[in-house]
N, CA, C and O atoms as a GROMACS GRO file, in nm:
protein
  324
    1UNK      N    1  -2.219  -0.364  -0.865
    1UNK     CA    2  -2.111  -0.371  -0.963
    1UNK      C    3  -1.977  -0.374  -0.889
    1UNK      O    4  -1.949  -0.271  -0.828
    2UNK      N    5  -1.888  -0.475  -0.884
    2UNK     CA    6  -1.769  -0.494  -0.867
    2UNK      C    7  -1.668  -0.404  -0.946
    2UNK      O    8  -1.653  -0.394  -1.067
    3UNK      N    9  -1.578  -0.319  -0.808
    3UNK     CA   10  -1.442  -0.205  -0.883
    3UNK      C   11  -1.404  -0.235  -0.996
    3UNK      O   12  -1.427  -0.351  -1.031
    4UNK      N   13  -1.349  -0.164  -1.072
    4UNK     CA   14  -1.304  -0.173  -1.213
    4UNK      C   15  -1.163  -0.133  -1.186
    4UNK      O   16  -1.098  -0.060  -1.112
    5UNK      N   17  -1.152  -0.188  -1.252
    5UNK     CA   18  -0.911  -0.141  -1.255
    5UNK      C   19  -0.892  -0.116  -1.431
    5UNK      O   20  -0.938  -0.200  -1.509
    6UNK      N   21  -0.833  -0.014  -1.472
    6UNK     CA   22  -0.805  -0.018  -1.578
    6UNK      C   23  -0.632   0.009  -1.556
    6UNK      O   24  -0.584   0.055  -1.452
    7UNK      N   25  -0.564  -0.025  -1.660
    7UNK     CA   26  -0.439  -0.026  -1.672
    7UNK      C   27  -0.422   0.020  -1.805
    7UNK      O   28  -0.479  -0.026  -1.904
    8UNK      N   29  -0.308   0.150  -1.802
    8UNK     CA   30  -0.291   0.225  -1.920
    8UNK      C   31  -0.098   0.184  -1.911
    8UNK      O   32  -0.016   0.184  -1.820
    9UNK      N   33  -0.093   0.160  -2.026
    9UNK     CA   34   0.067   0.127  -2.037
    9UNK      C   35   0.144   0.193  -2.138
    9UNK      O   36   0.129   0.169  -2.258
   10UNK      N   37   0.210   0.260  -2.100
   10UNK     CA   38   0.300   0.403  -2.147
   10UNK      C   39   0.466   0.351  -2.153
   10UNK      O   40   0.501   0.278  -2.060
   11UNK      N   41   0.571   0.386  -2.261
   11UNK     CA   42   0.647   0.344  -2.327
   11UNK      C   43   0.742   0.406  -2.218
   11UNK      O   44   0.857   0.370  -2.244
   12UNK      N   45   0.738   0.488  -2.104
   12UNK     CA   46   0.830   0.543  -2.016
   12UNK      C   47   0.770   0.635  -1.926
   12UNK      O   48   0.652   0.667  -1.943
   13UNK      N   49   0.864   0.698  -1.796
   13UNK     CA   50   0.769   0.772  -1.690
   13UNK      C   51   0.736   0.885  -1.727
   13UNK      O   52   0.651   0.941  -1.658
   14UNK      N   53   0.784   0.948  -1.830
   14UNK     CA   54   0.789   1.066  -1.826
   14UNK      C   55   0.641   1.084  -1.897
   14UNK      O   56   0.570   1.175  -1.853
   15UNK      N   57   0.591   0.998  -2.007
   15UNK     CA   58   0.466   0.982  -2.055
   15UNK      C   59   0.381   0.991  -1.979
   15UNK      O   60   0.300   1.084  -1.974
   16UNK      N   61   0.392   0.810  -1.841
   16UNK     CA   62   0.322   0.794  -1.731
   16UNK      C   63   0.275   0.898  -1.657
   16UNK      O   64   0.154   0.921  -1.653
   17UNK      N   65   0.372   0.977  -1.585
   17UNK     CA   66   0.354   1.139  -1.536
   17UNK      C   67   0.269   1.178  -1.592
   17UNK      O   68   0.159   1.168  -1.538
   18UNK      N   69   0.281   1.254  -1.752
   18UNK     CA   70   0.142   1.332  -1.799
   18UNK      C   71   0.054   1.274  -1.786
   18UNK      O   72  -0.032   1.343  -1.731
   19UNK      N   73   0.002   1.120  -1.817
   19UNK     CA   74  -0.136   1.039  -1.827
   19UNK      C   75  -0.159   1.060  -1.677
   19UNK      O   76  -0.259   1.120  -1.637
   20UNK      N   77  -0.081   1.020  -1.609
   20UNK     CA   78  -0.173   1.013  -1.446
   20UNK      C   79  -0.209   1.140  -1.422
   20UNK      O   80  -0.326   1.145  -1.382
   21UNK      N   81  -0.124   1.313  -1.436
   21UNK     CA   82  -0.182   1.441  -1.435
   21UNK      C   83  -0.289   1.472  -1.491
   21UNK      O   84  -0.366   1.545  -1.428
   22UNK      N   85  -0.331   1.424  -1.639
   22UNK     CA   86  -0.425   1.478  -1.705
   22UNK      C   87  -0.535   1.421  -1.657
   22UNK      O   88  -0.628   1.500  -1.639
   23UNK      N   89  -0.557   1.284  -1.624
   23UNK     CA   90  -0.632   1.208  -1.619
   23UNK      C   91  -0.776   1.256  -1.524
   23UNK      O   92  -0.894   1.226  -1.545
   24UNK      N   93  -0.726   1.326  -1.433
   24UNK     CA   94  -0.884   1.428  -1.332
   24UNK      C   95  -0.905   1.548  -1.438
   24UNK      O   96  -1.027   1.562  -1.445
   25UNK      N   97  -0.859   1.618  -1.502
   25UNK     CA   98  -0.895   1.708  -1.586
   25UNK      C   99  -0.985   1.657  -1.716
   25UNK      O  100  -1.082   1.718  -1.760
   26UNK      N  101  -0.948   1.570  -1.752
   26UNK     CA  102  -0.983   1.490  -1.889
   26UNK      C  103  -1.112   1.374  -1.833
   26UNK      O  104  -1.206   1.349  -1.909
   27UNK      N  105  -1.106   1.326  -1.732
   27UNK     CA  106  -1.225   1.226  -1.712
   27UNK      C  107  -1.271   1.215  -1.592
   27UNK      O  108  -1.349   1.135  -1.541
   28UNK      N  109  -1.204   1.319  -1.544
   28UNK     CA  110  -1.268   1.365  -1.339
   28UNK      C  111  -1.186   1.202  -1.271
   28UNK      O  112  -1.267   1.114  -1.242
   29UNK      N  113  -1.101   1.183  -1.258
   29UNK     CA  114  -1.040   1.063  -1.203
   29UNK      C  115  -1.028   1.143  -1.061
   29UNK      O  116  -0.957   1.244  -1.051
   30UNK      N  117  -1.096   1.094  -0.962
   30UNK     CA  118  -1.100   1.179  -0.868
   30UNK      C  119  -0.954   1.139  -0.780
   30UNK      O  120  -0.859   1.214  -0.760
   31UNK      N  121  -0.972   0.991  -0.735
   31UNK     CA  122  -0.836   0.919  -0.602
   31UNK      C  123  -0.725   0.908  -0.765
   31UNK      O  124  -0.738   0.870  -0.882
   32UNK      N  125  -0.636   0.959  -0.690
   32UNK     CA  126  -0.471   0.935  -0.770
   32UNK      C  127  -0.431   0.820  -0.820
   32UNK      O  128  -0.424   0.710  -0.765
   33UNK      N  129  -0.400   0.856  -0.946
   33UNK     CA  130  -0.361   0.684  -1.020
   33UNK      C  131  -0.254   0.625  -0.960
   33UNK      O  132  -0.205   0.686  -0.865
   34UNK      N  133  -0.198   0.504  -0.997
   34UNK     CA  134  -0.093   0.412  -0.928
   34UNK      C  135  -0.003   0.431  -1.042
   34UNK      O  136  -0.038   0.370  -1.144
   35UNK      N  137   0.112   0.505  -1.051
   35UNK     CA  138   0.236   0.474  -1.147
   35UNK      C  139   0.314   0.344  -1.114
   35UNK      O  140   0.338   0.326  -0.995
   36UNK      N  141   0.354   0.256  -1.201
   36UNK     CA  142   0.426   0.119  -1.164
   36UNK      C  143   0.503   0.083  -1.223
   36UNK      O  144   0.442   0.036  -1.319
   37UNK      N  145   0.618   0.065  -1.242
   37UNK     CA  146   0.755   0.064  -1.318
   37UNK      C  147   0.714  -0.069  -1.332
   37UNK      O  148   0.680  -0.155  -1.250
   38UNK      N  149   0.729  -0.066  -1.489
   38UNK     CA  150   0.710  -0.249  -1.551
   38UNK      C  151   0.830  -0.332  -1.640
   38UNK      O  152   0.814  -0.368  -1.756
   39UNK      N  153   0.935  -0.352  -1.572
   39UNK     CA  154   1.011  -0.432  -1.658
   39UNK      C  155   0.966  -0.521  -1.698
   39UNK      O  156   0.883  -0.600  -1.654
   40UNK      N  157   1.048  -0.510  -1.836
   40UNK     CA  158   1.026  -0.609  -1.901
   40UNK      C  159   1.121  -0.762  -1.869
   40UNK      O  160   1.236  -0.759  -1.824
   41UNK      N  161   1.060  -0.862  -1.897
   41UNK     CA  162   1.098  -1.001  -1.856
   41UNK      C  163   1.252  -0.988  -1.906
   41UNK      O  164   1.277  -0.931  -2.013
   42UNK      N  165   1.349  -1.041  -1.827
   42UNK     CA  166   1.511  -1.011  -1.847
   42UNK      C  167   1.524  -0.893  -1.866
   42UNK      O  168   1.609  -0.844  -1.941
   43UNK      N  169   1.468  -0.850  -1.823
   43UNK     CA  170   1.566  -0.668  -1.865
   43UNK      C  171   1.575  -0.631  -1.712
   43UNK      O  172   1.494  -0.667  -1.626
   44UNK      N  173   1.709  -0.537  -1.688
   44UNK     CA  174   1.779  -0.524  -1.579
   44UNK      C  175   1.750  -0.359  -1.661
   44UNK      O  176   1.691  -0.283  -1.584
   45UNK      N  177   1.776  -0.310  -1.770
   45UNK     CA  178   1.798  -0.202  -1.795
   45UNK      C  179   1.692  -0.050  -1.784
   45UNK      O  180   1.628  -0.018  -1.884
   46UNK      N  181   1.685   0.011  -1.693
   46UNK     CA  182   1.536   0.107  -1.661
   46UNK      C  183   1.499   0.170  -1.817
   46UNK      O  184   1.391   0.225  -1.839
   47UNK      N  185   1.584   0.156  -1.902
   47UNK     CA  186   1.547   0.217  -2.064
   47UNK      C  187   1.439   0.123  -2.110
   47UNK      O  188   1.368   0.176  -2.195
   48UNK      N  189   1.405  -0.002  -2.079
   48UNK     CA  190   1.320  -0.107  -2.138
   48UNK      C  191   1.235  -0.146  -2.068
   48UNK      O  192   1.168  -0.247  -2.089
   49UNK      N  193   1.226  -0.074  -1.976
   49UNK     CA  194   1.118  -0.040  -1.856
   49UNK      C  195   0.990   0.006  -1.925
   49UNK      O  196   0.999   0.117  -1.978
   50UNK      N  197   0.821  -0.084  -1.940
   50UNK     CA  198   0.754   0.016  -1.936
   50UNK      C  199   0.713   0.080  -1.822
   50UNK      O  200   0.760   0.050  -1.712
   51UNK      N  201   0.583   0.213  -1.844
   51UNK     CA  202   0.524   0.265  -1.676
   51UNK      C  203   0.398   0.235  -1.729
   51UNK      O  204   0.374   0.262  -1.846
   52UNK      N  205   0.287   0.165  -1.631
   52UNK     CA  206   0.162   0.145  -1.616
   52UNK      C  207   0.137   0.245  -1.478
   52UNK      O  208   0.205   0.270  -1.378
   53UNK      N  209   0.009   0.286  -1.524
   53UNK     CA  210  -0.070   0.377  -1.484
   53UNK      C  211  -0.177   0.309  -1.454
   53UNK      O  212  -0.224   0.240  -1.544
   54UNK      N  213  -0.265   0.312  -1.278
   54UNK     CA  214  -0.354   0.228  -1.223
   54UNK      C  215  -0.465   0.261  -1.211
   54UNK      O  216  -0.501   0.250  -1.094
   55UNK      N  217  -0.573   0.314  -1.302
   55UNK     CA  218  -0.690   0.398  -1.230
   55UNK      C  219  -0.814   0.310  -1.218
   55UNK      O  220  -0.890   0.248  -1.293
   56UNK      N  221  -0.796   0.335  -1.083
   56UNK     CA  222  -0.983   0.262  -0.968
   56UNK      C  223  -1.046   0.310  -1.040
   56UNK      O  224  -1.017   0.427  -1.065
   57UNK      N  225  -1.191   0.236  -1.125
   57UNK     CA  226  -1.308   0.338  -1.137
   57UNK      C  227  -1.427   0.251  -1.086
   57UNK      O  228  -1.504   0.200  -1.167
   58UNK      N  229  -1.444   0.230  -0.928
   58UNK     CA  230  -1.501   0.213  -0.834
   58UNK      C  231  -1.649   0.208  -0.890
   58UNK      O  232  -1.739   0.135  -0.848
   59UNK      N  233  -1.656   0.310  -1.004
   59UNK     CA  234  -1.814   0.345  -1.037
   59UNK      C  235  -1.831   0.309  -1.140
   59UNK      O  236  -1.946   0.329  -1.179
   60UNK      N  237  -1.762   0.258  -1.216
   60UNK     CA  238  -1.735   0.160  -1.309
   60UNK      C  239  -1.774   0.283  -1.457
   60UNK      O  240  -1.805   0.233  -1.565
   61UNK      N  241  -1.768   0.394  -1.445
   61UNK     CA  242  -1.849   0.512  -1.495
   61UNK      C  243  -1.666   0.574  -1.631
   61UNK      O  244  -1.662   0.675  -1.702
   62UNK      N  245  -1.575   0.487  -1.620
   62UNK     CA  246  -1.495   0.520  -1.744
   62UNK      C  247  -1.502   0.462  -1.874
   62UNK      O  248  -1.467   0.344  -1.876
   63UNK      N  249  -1.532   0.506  -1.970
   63UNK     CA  250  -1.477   0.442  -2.089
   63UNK      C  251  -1.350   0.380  -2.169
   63UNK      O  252  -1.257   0.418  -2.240
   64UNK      N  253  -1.388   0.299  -2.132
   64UNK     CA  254  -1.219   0.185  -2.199
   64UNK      C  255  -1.172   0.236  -2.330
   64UNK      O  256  -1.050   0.249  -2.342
   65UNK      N  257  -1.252   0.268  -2.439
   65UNK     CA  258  -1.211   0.327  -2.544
   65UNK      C  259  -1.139   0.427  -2.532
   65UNK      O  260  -1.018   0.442  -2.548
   66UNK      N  261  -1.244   0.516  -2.495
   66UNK     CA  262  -1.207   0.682  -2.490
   66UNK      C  263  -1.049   0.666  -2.428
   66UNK      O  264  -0.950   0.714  -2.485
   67UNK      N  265  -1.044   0.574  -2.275
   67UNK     CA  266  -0.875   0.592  -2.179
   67UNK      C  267  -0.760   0.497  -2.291
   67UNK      O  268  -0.639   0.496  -2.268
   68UNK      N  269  -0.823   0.418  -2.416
   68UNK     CA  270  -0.709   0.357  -2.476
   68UNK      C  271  -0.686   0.474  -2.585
   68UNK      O  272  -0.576   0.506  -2.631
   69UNK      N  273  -0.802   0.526  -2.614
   69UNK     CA  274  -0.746   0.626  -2.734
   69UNK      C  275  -0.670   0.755  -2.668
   69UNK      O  276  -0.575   0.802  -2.730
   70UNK      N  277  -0.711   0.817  -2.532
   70UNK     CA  278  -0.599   0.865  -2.436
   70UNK      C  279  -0.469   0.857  -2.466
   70UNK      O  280  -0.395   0.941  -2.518
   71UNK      N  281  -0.438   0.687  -2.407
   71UNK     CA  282  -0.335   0.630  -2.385
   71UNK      C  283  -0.223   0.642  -2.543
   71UNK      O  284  -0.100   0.643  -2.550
   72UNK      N  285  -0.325   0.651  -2.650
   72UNK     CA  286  -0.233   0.642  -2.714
   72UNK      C  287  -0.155   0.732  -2.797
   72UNK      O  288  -0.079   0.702  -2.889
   73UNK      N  289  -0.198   0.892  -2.732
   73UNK     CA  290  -0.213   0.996  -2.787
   73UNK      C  291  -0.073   1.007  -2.694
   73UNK      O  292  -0.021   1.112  -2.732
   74UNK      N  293   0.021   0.942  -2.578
   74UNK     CA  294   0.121   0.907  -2.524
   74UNK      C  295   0.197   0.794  -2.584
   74UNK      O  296   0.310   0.784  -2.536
   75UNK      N  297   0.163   0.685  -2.694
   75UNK     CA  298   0.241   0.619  -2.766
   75UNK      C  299   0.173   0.491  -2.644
   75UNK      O  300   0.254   0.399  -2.646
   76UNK      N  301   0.097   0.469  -2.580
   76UNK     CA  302   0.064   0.383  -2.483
   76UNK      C  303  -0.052   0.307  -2.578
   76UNK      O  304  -0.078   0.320  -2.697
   77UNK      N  305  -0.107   0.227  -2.483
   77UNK     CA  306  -0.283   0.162  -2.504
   77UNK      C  307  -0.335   0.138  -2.356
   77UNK      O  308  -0.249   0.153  -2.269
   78UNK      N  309  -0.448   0.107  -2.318
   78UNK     CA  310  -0.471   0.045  -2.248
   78UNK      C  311  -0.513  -0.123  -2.244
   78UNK      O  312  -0.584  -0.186  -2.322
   79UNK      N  313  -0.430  -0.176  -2.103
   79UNK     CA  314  -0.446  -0.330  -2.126
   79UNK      C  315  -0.575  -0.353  -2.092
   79UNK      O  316  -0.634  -0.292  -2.003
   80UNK      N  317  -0.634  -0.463  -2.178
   80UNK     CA  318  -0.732  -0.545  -2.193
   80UNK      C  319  -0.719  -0.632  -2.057
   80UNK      O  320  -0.629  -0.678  -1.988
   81UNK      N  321  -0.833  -0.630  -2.057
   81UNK     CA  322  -0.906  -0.735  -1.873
   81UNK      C  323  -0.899  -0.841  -1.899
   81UNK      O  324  -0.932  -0.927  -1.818
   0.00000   0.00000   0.00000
């Protein structure tokens, strides 16, 4: 089975922060997620910035549901592959 990447996308960092903290408590995410500042197309302004959150699941052993219904308990979802 080829790595899995899921991407959780959160409305700002401060969201991002909690999702990447909780995320080993809540689903054993063992290696540290990737926080990634996502502007949006023409925006210069960090307020219209989203933050995506990067988690490897190498073992392919996460549920996409369960990390979008996560995600959205932060006002987020997770992006579709």
């Amino acid at each position: 089975m080829s790595d899995v990447r899921h991407v959780l996308v959160l409305p700002d960092r401060d969201a991002a922060e909690e999702v990447a903290g909780e995320l080993a408590g809540r689903f054993g995410v063992a290696e540290e997620p990737q926080l990634v500042r996502d502007a949006l197309a023409g925006e210069d302004d960090a307020e219209d910035a989203q933050w995506l959150v990067v988690v490897e699941d190498a073992a392919g052993r996460l549920d996409p549901a369960a990390l979008d219904a996560f995600a959205e308990e932060y006002e987020g979802w997770l992006e579709k592959p």
